[in-house]
N, C-alpha and C positions, 0 to 999 in steps of 0.2 A: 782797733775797733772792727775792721772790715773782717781781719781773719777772725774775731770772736765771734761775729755773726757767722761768717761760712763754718766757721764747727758749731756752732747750733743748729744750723740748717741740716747740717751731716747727721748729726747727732739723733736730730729730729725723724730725719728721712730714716736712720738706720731701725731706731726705736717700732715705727712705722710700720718698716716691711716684716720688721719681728712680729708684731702685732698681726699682720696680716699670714705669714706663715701662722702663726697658732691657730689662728680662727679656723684656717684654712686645712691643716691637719684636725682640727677639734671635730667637725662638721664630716670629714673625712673619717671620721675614727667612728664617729654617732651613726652612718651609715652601714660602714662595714660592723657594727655591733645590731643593727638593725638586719640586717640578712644573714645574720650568725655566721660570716667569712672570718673563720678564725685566724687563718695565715694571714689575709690583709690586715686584722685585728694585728696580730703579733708585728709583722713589720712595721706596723704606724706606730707601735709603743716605742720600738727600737730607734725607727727613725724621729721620734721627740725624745726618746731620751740623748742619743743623737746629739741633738740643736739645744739640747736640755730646754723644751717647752714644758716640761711635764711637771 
């Protein structure tokens, strides 16, 4: 019981930071597409395709 809660907890937090990297390269990417920085544009596609957020 104890270890099935600490992997949900894990599981939970992992899902989480995933969650938060996306948001976080999202917001990232809607910026650099708003200043038309193409290279920071291309590398944020690379790096979520990457993490595969995309």
């Amino acid at each position: 019981m104890i270890n099935k809660k600490r992997q949900d907890i894990i599981i939970n937090a992992a899902s989480a930071h995933r969650e938060s990297l996306r948001k976080n390269l999202q917001h990232r990417l809607e910026v650099a597409r708003a200043e038309g920085n193409q290279a920071l544009i291309h590398q944020l596609e690379k790096e979520a395709a990457y993490l595969n957020l995309n």
